[in-house]
SEZAFI-730922 format. One line per 10 residues: number of its first residue (from 1); their letters; for each residue x, y, z of N, C-alpha, C. Coordinates in steps of 0.02 Angstrom, whole numbers. Layout:
BEGIN
NUM = A = X,Y,Z,X,Y,Z,X,Y,Z  ...
***
This chain:
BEGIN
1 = XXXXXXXXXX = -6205,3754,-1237,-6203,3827,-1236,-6147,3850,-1283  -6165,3891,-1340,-6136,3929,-1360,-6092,3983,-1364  -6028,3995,-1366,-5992,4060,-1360,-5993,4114,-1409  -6018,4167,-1429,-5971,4218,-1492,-5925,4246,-1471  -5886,4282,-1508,-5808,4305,-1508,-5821,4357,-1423  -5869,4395,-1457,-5879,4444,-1400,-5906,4442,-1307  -5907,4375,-1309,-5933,4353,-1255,-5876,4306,-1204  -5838,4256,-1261,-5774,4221,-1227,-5722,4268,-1216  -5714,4329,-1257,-5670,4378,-1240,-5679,4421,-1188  -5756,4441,-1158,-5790,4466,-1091,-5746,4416,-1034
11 = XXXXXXXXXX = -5773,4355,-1063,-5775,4287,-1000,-5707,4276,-1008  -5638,4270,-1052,-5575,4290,-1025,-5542,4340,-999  -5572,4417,-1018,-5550,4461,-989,-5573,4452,-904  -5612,4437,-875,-5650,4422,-800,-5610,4396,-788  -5579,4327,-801,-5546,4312,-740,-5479,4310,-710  -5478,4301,-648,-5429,4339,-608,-5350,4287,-603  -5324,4356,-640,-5267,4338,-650,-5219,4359,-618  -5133,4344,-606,-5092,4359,-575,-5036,4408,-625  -5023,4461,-587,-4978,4492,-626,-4899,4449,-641  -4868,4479,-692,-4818,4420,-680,-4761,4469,-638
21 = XXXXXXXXXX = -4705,4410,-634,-4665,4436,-581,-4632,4523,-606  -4605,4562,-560,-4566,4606,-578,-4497,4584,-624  -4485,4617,-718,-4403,4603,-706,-4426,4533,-771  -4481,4509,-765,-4489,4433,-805,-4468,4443,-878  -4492,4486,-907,-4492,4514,-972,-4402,4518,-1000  -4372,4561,-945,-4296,4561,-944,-4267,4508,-931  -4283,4460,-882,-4232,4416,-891,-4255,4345,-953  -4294,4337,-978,-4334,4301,-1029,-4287,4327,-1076  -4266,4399,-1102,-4234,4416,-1165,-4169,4403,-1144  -4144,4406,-1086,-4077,4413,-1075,-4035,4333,-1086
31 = XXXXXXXXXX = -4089,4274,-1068,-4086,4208,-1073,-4083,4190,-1123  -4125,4239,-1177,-4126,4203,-1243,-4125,4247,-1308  -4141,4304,-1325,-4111,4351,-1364,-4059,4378,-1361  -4045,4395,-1310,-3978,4442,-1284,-3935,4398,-1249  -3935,4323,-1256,-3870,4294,-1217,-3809,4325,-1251  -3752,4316,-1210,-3682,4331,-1265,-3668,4260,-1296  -3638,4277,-1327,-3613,4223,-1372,-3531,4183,-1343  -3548,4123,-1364,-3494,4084,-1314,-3434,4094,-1345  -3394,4087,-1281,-3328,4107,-1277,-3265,4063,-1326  -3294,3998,-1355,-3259,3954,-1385,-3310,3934,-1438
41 = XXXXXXXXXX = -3311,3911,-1497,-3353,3880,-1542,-3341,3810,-1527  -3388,3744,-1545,-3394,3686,-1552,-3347,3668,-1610  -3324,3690,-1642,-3253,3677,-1685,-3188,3689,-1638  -3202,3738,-1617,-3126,3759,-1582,-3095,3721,-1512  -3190,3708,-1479,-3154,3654,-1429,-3148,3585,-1429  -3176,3575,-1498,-3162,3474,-1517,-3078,3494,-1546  -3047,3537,-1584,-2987,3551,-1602,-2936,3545,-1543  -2957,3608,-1475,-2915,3600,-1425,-2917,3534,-1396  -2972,3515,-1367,-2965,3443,-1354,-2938,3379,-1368  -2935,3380,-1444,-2881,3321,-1485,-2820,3348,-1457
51 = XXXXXXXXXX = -2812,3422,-1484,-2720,3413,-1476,-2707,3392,-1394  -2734,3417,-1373,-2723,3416,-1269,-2705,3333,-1284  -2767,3290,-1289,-2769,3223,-1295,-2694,3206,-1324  -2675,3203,-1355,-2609,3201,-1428,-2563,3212,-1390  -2550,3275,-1357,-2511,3275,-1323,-2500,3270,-1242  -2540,3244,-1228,-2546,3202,-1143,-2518,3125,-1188  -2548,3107,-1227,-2533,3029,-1265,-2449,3039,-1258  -2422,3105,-1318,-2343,3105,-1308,-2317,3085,-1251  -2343,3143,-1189,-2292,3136,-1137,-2300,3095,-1091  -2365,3032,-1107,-2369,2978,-1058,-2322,2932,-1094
61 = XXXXXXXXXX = -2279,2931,-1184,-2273,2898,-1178,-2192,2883,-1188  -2175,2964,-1172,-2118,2971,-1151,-2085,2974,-1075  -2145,2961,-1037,-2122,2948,-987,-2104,2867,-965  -2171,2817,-996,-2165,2775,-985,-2095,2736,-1022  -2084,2743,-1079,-2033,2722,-1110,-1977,2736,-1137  -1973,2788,-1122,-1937,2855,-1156,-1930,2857,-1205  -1883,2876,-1250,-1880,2895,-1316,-1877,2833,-1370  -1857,2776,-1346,-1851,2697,-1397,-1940,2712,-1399  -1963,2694,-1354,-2050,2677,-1351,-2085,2726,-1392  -2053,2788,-1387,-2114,2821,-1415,-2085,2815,-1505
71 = XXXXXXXXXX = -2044,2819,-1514,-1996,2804,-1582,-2041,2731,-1607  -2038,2687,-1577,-2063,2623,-1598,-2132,2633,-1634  -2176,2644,-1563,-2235,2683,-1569,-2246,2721,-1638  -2228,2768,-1632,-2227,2814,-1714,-2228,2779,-1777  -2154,2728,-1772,-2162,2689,-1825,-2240,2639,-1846  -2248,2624,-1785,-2306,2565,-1792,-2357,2595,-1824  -2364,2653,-1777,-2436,2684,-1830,-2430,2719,-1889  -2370,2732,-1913,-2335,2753,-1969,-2367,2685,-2026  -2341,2647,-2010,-2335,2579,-2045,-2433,2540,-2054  -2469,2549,-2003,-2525,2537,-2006,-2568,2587,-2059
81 = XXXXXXXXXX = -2545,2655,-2048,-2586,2702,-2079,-2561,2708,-2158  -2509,2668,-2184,-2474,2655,-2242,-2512,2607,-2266  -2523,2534,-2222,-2562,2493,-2258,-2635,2475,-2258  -2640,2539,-2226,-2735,2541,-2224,-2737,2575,-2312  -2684,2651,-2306,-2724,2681,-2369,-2699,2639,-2419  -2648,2597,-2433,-2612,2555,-2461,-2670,2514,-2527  -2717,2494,-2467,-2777,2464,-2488,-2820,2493,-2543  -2840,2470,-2616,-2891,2509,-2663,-2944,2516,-2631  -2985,2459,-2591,-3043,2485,-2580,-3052,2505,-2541  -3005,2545,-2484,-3010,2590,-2448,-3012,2643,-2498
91 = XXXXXXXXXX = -2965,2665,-2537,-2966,2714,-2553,-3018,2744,-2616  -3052,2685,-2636,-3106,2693,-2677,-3171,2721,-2623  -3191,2686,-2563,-3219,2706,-2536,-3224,2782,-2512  -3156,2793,-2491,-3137,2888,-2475,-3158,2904,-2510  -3148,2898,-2604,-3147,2949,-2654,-3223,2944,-2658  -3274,2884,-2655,-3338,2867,-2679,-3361,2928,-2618  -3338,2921,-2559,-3360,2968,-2510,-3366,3035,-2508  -3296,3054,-2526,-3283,3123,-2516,-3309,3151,-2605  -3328,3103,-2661,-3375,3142,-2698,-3457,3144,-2695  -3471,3097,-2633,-3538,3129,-2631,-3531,3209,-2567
101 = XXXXXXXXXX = -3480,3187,-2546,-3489,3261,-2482,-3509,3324,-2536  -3456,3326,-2592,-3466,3375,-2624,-3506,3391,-2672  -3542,3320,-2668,-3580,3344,-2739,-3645,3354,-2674  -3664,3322,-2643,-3704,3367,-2579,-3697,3438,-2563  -3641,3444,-2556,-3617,3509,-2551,-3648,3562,-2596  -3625,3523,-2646,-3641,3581,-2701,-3725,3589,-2725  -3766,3525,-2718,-3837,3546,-2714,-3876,3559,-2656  -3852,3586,-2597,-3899,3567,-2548,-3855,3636,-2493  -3783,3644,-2518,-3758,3723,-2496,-3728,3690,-2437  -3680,3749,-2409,-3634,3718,-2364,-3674,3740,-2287
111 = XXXXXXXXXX = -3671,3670,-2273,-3734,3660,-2192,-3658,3658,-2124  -3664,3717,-2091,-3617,3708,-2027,-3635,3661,-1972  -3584,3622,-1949,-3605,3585,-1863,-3632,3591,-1851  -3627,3650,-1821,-3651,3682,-1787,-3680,3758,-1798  -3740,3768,-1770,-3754,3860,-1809,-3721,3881,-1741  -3680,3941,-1745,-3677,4005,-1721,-3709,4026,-1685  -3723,4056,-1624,-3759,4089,-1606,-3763,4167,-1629  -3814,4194,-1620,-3817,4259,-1653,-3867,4309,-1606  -3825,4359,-1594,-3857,4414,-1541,-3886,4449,-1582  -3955,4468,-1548,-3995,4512,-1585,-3982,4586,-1556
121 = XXXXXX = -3957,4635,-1617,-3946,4693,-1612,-3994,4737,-1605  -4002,4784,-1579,-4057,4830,-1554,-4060,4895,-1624  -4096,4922,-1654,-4085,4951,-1709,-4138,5025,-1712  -4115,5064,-1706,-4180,5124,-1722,-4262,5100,-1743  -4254,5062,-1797,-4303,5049,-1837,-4345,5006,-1820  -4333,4993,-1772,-4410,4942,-1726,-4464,4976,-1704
***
C-alpha cells in the first residue's frame, strides 16, 4: 500500500497525541539557550588550581622540614631544570615544536580550549 503526501499527513495528523507538559518550551531554552554563563573559565580554574597545588606543595614543605628542606628542594629542581634545557636536543625539539604551533597557528587561525559559552540575546528583530 501506497502513501501520497496528502494522505500520511491526514494519517499523522489522526493520531492521538499527548500535549506536552506545561512550562516545557521554557525550561528547554533556559537549559540551553539562555543558560548563564559560568562563573570561572576552564583557563582560570586549571590556573587557580596549579597555584593552590604550588602552594599547599610550599607549605607542606615547610612544615615538614622547615626552611633547610625547602631551600635544598629549590635548589634541586633549580639544578634539574638547568640540565634538562642544558640539553640541544631538548631544546631543538621545543624550537622544532613551538615552530610548528605557530606556523599552525598562522594557517589554520587561533583555535581556543575551550569555546566560551555564549548567551543568546533577545533582539527586536526576530
Amino acid at each position: 500500500m501506497t502513501m501520497d503526501d496528502e494522505r500520511l499527513e491526514r494519517a499523522i495528523a489522526a493520531l492521538p497525541l499527548e500535549e506536552p507538559p506545561e512550562g516545557l518550551r521554557a525550561s528547554i531554552l533556559l537549559a540551553t539557550a539562555y543558560r548563564p554563563a559560568p562563573a570561572f573559565s576552564f583557563f582560570e580554574l586549571s590556573v587557580a588550581g596549579s597555584l593552590g597545588a604550588v602552594a599547599l606543595w610550599m607549605v607542606v614543605l615547610l612544615v615538614l622540614g622547615g626552611g633547610s628542606l625547602f631551600v635544598h628542594t629549590l635548589a634541586v629542581i633549580g639544578s634539574v631544570v638547568s640540565h634538562i634545557f642544558s640539553n640541544l636536543a631538548v631544546l631543538a625539539w621545543l624550537a622544532a615544536g613551538g615552530a610548528t604551533a605557530v606556523w599552525l597557528t598562522l594557517f589554520t587561525g587561533f583555535q581556543p580550549v575551550a569555546v566560551a559559552s555564549h548567551r543568546s540575546e533577545s533582539s527586536s528583530s526576530r
